[in-house]
N, CA, C and O atoms as a GROMACS GRO file, in nm:
protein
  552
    1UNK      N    1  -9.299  13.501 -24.968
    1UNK     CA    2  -9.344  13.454 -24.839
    1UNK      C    3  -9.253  13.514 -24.731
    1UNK      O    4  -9.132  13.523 -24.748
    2UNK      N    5  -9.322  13.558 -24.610
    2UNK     CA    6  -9.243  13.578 -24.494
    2UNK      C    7  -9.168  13.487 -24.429
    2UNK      O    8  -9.166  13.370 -24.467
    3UNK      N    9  -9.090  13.536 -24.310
    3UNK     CA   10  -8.990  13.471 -24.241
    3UNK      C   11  -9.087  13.371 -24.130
    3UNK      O   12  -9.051  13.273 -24.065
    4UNK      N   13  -9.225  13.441 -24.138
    4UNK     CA   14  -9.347  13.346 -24.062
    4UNK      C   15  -9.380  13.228 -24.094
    4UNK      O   16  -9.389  13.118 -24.040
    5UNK      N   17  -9.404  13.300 -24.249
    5UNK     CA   18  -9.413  13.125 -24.360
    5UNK      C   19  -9.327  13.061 -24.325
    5UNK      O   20  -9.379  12.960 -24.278
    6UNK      N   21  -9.213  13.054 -24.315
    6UNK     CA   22  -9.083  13.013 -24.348
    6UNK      C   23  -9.069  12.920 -24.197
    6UNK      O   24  -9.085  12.798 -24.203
    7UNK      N   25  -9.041  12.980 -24.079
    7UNK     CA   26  -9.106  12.925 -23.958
    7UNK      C   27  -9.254  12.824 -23.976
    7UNK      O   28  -9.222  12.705 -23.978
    8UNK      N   29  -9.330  12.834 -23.983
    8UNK     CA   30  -9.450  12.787 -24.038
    8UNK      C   31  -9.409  12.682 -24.084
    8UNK      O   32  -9.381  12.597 -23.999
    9UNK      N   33  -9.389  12.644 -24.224
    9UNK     CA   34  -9.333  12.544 -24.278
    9UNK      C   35  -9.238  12.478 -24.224
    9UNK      O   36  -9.248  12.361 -24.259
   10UNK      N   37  -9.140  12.495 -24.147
   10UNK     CA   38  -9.067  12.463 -24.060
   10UNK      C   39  -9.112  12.336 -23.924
   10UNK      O   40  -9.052  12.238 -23.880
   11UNK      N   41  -9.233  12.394 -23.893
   11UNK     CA   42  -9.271  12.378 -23.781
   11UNK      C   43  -9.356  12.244 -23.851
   11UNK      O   44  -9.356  12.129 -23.810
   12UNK      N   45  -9.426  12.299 -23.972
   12UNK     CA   46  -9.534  12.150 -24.016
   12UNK      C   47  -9.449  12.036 -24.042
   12UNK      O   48  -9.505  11.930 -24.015
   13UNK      N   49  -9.272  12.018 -24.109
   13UNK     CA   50  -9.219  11.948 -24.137
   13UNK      C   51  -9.153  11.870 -24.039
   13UNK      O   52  -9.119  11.753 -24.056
   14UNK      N   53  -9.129  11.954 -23.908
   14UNK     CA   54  -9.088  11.863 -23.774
   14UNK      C   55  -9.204  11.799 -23.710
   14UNK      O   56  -9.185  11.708 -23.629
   15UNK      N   57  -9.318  11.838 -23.739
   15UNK     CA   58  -9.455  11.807 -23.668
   15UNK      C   59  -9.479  11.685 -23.735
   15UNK      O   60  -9.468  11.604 -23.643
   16UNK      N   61  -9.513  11.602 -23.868
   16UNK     CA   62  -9.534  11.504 -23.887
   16UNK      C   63  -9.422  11.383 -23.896
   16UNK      O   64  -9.324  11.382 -23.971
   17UNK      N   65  -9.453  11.299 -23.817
   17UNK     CA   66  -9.376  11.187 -23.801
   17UNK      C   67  -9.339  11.132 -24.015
   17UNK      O   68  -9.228  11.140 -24.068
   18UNK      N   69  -9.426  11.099 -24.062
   18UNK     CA   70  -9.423  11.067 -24.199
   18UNK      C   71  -9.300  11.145 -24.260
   18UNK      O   72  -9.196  11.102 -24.309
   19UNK      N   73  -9.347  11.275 -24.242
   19UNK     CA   74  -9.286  11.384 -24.362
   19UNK      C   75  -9.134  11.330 -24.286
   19UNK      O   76  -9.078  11.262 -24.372
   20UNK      N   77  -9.061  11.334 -24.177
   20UNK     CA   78  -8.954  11.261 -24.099
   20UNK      C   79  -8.922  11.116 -24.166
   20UNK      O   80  -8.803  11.104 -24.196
   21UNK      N   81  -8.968  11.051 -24.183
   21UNK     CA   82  -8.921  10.944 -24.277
   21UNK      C   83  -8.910  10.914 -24.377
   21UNK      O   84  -8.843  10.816 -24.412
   22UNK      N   85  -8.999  11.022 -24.481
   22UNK     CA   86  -8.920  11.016 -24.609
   22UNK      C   87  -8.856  11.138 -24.644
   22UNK      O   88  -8.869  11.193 -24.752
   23UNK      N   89  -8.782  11.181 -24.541
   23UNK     CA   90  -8.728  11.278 -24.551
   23UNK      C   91  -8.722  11.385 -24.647
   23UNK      O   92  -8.624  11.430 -24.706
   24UNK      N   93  -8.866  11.425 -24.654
   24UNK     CA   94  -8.947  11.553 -24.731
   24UNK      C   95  -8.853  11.706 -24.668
   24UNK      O   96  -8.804  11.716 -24.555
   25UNK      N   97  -8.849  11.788 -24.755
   25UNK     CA   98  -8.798  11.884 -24.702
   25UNK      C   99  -8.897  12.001 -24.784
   25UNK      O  100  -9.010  11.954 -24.801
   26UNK      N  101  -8.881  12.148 -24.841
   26UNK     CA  102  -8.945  12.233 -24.888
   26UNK      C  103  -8.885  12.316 -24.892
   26UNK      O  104  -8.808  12.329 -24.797
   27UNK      N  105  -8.883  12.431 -25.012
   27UNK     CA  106  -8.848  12.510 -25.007
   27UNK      C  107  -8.962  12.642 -25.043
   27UNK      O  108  -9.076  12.618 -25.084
   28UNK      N  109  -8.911  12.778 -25.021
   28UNK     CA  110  -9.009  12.860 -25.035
   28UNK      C  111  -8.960  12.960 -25.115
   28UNK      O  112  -8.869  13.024 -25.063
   29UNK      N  113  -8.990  12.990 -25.219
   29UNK     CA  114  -8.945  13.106 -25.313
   29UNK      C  115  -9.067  13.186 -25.334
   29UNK      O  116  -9.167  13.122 -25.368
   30UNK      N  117  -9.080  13.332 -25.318
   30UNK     CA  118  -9.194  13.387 -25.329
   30UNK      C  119  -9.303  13.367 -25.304
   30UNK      O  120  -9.306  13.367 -25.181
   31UNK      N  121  -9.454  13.339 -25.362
   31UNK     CA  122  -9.496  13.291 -25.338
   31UNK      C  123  -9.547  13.114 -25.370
   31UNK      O  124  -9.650  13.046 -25.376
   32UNK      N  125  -9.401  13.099 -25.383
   32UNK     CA  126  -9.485  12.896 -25.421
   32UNK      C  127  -9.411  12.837 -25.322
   32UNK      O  128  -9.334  12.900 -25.249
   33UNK      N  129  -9.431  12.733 -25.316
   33UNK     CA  130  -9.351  12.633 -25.217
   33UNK      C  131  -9.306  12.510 -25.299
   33UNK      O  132  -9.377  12.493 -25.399
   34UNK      N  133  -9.210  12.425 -25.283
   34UNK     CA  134  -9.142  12.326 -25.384
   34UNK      C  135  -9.099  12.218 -25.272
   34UNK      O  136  -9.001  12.232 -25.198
   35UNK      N  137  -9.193  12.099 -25.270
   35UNK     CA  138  -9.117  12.024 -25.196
   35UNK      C  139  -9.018  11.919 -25.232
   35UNK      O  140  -9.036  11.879 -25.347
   36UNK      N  141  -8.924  11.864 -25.174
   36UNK     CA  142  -8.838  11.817 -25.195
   36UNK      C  143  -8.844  11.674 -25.146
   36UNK      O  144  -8.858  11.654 -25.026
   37UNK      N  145  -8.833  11.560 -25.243
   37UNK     CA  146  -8.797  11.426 -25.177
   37UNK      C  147  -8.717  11.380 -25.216
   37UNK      O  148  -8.716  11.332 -25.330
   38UNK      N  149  -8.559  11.377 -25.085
   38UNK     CA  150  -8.417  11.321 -25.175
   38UNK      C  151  -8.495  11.181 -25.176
   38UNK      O  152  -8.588  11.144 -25.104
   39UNK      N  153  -8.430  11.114 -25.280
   39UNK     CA  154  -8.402  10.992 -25.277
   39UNK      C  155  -8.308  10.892 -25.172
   39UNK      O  156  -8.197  10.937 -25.141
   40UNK      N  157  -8.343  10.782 -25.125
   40UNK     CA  158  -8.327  10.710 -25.024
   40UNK      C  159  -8.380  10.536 -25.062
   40UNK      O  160  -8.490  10.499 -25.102
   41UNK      N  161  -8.268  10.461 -25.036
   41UNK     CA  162  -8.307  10.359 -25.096
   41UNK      C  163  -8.416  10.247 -24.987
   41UNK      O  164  -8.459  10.144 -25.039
   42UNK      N  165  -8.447  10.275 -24.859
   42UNK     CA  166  -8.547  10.253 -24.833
   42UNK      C  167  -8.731  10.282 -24.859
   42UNK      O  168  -8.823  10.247 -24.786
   43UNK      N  169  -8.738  10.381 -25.029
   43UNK     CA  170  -8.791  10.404 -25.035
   43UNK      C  171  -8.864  10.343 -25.165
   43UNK      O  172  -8.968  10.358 -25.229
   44UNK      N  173  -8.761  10.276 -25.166
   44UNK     CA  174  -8.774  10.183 -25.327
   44UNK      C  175  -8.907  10.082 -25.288
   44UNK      O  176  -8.930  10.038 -25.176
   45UNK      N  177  -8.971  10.064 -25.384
   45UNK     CA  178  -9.115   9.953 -25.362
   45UNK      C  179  -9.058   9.860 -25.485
   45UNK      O  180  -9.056   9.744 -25.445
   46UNK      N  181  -9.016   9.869 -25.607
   46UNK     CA  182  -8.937   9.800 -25.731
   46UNK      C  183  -8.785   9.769 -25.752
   46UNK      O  184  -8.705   9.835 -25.819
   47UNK      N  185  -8.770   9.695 -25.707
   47UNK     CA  186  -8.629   9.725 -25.712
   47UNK      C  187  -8.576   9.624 -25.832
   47UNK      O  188  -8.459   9.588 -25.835
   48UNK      N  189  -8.635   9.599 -25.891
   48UNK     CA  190  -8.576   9.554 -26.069
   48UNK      C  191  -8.553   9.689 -26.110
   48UNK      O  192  -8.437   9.712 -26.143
   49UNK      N  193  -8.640   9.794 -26.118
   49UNK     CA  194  -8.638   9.935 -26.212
   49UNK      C  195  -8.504   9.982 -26.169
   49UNK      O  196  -8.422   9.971 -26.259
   50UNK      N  197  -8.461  10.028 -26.067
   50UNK     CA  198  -8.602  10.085 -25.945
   50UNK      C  199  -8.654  10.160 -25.906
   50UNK      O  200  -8.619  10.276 -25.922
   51UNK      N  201  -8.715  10.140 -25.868
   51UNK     CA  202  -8.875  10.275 -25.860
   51UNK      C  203  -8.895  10.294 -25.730
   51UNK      O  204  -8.862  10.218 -25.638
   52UNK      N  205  -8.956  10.410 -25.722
   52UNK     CA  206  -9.033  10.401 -25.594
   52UNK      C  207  -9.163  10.376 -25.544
   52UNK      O  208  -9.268  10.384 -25.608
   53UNK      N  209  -9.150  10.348 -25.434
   53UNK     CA  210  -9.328  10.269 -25.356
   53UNK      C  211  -9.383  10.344 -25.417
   53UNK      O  212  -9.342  10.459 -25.427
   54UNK      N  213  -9.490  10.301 -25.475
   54UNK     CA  214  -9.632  10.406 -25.535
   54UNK      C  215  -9.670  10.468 -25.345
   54UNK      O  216  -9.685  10.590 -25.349
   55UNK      N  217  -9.683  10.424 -25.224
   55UNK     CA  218  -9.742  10.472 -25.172
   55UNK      C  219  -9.649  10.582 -25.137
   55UNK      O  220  -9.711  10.686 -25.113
   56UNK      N  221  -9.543  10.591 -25.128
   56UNK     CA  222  -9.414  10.706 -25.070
   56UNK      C  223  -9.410  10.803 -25.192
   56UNK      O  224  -9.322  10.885 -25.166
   57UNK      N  225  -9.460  10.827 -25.300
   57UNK     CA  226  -9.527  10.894 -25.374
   57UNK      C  227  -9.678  10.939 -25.325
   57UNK      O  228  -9.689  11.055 -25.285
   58UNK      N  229  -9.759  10.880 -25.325
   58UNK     CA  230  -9.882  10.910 -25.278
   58UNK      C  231  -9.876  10.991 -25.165
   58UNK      O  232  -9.931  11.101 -25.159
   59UNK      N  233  -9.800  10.933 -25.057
   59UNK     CA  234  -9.755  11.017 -24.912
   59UNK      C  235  -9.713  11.157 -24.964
   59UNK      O  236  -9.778  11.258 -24.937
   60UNK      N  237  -9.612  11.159 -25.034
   60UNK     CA  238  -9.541  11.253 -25.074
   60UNK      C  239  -9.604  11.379 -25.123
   60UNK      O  240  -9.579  11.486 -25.069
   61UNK      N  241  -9.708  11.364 -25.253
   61UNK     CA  242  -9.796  11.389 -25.293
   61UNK      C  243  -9.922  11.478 -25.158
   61UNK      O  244  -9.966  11.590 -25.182
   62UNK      N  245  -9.951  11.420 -25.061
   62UNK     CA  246 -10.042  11.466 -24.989
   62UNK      C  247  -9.957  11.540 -24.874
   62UNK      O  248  -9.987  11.654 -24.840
   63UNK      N  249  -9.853  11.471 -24.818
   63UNK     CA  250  -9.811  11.574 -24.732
   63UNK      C  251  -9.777  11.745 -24.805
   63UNK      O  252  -9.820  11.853 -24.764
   64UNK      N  253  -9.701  11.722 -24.902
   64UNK     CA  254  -9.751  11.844 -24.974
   64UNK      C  255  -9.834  11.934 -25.015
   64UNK      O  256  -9.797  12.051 -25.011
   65UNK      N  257  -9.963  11.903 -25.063
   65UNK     CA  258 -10.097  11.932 -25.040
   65UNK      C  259 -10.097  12.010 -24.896
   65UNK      O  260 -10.106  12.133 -24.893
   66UNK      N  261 -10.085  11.927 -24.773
   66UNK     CA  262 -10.089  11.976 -24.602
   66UNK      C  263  -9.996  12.070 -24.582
   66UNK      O  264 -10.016  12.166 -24.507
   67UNK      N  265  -9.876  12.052 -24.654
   67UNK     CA  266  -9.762  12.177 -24.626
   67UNK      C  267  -9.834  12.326 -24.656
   67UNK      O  268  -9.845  12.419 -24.576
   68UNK      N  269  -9.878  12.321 -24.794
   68UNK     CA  270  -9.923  12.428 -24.844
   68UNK      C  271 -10.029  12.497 -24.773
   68UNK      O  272 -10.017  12.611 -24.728
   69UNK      N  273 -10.152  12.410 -24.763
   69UNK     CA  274 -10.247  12.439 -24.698
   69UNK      C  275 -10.197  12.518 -24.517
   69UNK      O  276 -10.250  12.615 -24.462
   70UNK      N  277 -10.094  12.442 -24.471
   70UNK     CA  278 -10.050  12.478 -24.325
   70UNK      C  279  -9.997  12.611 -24.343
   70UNK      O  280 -10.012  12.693 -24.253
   71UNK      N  281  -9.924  12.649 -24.474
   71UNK     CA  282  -9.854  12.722 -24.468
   71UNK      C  283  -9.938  12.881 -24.473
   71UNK      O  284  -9.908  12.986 -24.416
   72UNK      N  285 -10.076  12.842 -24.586
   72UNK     CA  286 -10.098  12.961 -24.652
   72UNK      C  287 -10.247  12.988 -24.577
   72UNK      O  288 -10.325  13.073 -24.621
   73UNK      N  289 -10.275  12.908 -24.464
   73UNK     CA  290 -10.413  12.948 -24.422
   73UNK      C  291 -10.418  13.026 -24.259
   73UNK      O  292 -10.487  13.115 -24.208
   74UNK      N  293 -10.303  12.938 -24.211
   74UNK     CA  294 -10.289  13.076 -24.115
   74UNK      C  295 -10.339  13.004 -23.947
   74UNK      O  296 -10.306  13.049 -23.837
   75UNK      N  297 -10.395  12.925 -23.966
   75UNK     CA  298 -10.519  12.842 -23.866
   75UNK      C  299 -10.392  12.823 -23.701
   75UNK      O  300 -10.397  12.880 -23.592
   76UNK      N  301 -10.306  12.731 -23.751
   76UNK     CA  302 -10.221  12.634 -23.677
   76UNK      C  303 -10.270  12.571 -23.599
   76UNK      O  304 -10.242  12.559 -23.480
   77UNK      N  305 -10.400  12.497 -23.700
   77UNK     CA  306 -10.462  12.368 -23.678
   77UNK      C  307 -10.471  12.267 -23.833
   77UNK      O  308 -10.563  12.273 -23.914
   78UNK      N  309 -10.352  12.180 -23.843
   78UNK     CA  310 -10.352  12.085 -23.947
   78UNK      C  311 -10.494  12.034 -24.033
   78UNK      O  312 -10.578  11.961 -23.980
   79UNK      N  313 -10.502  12.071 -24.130
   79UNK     CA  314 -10.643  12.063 -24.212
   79UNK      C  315 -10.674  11.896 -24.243
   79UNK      O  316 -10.591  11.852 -24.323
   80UNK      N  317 -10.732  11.838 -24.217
   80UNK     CA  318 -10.821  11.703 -24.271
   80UNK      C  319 -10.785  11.646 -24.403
   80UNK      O  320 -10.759  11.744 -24.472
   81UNK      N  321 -10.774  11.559 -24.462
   81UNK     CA  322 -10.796  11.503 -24.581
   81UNK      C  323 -10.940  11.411 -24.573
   81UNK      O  324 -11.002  11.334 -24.498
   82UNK      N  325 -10.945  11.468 -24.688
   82UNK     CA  326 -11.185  11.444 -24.689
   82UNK      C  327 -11.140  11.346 -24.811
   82UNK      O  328 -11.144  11.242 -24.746
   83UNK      N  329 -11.103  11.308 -24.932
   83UNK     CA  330 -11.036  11.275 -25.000
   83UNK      C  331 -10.940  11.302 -25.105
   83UNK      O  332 -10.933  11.416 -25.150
   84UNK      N  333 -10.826  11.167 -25.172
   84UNK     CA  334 -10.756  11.220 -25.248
   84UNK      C  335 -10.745  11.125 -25.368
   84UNK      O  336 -10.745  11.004 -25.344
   85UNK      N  337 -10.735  11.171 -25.507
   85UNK     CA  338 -10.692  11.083 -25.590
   85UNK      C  339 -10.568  11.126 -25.657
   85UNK      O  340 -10.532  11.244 -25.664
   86UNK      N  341 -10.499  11.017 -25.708
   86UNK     CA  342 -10.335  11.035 -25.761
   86UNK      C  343 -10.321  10.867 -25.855
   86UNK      O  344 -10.322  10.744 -25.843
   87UNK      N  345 -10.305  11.002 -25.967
   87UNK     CA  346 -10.259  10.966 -26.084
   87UNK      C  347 -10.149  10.926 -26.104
   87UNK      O  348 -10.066  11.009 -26.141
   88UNK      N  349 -10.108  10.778 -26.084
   88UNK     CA  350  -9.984  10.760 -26.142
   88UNK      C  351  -9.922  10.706 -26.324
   88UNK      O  352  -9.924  10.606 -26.396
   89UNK      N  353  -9.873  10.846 -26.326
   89UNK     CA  354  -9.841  10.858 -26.494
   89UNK      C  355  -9.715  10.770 -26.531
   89UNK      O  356  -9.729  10.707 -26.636
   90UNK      N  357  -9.607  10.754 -26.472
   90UNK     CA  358  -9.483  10.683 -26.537
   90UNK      C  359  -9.394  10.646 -26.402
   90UNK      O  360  -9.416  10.719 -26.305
   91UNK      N  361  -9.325  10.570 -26.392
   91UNK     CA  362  -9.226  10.536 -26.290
   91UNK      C  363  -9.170  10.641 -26.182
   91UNK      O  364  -9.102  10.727 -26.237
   92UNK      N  365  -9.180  10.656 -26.052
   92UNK     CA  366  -9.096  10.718 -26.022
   92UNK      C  367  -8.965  10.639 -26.002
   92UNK      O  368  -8.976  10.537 -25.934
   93UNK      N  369  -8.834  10.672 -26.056
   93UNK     CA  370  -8.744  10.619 -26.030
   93UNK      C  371  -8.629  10.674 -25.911
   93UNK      O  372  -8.647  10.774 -25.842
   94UNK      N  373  -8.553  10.617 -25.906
   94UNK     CA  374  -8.508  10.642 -25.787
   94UNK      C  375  -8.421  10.742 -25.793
   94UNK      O  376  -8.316  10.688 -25.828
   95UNK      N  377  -8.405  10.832 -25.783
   95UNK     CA  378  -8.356  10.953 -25.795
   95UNK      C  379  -8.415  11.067 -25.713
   95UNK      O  380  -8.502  11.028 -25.635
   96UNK      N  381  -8.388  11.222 -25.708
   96UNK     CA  382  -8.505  11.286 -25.637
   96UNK      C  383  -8.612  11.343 -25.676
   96UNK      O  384  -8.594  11.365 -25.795
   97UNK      N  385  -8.733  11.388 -25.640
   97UNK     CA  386  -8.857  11.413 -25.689
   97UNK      C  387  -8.901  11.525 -25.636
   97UNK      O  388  -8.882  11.552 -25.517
   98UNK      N  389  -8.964  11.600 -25.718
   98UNK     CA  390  -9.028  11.722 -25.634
   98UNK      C  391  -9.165  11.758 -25.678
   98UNK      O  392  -9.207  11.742 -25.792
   99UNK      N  393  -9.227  11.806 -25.584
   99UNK     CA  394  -9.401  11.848 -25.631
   99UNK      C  395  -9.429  12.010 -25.592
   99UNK      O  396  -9.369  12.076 -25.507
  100UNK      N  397  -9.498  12.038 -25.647
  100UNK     CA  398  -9.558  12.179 -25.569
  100UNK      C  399  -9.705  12.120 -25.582
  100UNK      O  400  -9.737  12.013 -25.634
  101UNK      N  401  -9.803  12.234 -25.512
  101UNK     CA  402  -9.958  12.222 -25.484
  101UNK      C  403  -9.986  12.358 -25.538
  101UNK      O  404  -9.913  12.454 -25.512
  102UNK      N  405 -10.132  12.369 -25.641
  102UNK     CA  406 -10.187  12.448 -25.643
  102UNK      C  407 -10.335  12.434 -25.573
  102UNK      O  408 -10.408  12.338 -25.595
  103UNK      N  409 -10.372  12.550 -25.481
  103UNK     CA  410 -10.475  12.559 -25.431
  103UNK      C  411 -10.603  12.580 -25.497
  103UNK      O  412 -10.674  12.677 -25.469
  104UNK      N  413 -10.632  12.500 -25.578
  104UNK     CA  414 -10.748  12.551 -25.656
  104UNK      C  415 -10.868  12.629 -25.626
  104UNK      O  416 -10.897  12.739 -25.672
  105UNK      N  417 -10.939  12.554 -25.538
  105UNK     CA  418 -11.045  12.663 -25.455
  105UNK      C  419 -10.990  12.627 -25.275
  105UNK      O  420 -10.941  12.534 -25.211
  106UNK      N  421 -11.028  12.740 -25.260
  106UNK     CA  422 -11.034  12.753 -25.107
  106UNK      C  423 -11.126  12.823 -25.016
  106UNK      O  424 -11.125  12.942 -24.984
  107UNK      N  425 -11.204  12.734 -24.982
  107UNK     CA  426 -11.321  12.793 -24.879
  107UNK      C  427 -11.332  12.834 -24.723
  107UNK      O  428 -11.231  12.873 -24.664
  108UNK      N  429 -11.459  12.825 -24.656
  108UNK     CA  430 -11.446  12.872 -24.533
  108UNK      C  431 -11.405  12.770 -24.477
  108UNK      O  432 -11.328  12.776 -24.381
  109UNK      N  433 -11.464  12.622 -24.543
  109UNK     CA  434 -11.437  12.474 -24.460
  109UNK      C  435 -11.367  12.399 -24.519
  109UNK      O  436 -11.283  12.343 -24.448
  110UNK      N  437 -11.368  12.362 -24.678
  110UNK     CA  438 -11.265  12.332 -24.778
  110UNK      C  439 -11.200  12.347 -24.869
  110UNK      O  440 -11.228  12.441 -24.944
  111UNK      N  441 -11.102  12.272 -24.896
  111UNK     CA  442 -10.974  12.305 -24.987
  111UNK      C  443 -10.988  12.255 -25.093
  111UNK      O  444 -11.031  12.145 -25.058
  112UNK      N  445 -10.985  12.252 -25.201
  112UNK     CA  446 -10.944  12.172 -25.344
  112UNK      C  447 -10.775  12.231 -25.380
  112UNK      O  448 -10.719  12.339 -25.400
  113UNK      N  449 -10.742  12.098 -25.373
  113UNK     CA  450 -10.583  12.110 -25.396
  113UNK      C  451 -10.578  11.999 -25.516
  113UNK      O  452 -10.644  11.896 -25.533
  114UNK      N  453 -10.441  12.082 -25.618
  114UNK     CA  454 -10.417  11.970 -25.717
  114UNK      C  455 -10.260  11.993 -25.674
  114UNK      O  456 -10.225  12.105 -25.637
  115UNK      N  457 -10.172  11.892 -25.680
  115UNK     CA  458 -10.050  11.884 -25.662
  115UNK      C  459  -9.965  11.803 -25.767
  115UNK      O  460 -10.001  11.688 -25.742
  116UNK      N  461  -9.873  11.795 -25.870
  116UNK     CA  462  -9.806  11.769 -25.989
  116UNK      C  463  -9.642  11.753 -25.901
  116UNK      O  464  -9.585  11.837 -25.831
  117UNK      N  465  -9.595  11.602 -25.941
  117UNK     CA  466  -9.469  11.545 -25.885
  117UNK      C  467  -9.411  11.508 -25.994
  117UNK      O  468  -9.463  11.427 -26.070
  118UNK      N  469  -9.248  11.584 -26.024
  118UNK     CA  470  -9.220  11.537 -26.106
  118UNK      C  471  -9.061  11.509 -26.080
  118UNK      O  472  -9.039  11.558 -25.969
  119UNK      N  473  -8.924  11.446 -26.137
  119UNK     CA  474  -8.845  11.428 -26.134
  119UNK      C  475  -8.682  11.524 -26.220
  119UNK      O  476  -8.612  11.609 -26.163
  120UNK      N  477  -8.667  11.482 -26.338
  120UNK     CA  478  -8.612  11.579 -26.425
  120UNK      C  479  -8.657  11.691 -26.478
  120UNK      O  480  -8.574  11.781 -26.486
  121UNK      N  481  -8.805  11.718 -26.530
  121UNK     CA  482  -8.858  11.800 -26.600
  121UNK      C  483  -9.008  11.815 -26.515
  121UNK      O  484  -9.074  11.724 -26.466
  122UNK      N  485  -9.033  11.936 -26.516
  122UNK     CA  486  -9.151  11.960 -26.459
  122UNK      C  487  -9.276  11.934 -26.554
  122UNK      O  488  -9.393  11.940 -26.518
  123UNK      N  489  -9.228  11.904 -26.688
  123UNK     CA  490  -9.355  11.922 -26.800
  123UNK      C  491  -9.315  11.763 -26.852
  123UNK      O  492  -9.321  11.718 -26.967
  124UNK      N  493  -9.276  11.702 -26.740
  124UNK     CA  494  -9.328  11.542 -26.752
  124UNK      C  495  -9.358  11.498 -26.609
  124UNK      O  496  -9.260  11.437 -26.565
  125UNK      N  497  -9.486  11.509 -26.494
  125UNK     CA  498  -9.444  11.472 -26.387
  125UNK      C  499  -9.474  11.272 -26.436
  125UNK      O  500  -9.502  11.198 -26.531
  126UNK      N  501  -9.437  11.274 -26.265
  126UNK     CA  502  -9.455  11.072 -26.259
  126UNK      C  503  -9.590  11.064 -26.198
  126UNK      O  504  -9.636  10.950 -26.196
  127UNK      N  505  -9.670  11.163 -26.145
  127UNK     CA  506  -9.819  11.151 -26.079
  127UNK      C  507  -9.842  11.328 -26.009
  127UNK      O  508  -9.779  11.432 -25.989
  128UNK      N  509  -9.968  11.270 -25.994
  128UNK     CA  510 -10.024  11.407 -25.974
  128UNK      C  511 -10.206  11.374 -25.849
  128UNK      O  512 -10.300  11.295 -25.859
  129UNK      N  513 -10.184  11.444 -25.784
  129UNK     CA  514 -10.328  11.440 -25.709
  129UNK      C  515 -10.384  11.573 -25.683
  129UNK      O  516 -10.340  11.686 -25.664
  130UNK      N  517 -10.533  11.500 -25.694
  130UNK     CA  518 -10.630  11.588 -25.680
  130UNK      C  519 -10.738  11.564 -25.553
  130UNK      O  520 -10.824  11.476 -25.548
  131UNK      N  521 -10.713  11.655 -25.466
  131UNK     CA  522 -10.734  11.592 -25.304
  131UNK      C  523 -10.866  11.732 -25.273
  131UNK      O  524 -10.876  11.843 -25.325
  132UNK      N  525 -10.945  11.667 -25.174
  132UNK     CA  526 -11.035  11.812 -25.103
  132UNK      C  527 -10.989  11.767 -24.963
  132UNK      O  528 -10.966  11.647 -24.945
  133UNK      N  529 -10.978  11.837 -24.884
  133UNK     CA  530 -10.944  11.851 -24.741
  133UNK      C  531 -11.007  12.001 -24.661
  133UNK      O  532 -11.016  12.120 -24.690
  134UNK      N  533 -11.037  11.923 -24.559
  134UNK     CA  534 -11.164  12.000 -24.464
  134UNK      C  535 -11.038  12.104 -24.338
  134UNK      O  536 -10.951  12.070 -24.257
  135UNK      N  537 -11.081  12.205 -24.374
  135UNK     CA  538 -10.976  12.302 -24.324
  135UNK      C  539 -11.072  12.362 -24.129
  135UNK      O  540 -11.181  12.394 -24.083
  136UNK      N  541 -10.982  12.348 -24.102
  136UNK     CA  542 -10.960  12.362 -23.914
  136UNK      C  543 -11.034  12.483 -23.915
  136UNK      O  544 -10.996  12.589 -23.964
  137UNK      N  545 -11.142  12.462 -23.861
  137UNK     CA  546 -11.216  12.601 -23.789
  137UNK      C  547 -11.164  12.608 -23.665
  137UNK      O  548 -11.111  12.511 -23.610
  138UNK      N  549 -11.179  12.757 -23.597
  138UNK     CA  550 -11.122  12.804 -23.525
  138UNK      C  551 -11.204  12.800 -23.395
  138UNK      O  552 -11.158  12.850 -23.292
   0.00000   0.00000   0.00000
């Protein structure tokens, strides 16, 4: 990815108030993107485990999805969520978490994005979504 992407992504992560409070960050290696959610104990929803909010996962999960999409379509008009579902497979615990998005199809108007969040090992995530979102005509 370019120093555009790189700006780009930059720009989507100061732009949403959300991605600012759970202090999502991203990184960009070639062509993938890896987002980042440190852990923060206002983010706990369990705190016997503790785990985190299923929804600060879910958030997490979709702002990612939007990163990607912002990053790789070019528009710099934030794309829609039309809907999303997310699988939650095992605890997220409190520690940090990271997801990437693959763009599965991508059209003139929509996106099919699947996105996989995982913690220690990438070939165990804690959830995963599968979202379509209606991409910004010009």
């Amino acid at each position: 990815m370019s120093e555009a992407d790189h700006a780009k992504l930059g720009a989507f992560l100061q732009r949403a108030p959300y991605v600012r409070f759970l202090g999502m960050r991203a990184e960009l290696a070639g062509d993938e993107m890896t987002a980042i959610l440190p852990f923060s104990p206002h983010l706990v929803g369990n705190t016997t485990i503790p785990a985190l909010h299923g929804g600060v996962i879910g958030g997490f999960l979709e702002m990612t999805a939007l990163a990607q999409l912002w990053v790789t379509q070019g528009s710099g008009k934030l794309a829609k969520t039309i809907d999303v579902t997310i699988e939650y497979l095992r605890p997220g615990r409190a520690m940090t978490t990271y997801a990437r998005a693959d763009l599965r199809t991508v059209g003139r108007r929509v996106a099919n994005v699947h996105v996989e969040a995982w913690q220690e090992a990438r070939s165990h995530p804690v959830a995963a979504l599968r979202g379509h979102f209606l991409l910004a005509g010009d």
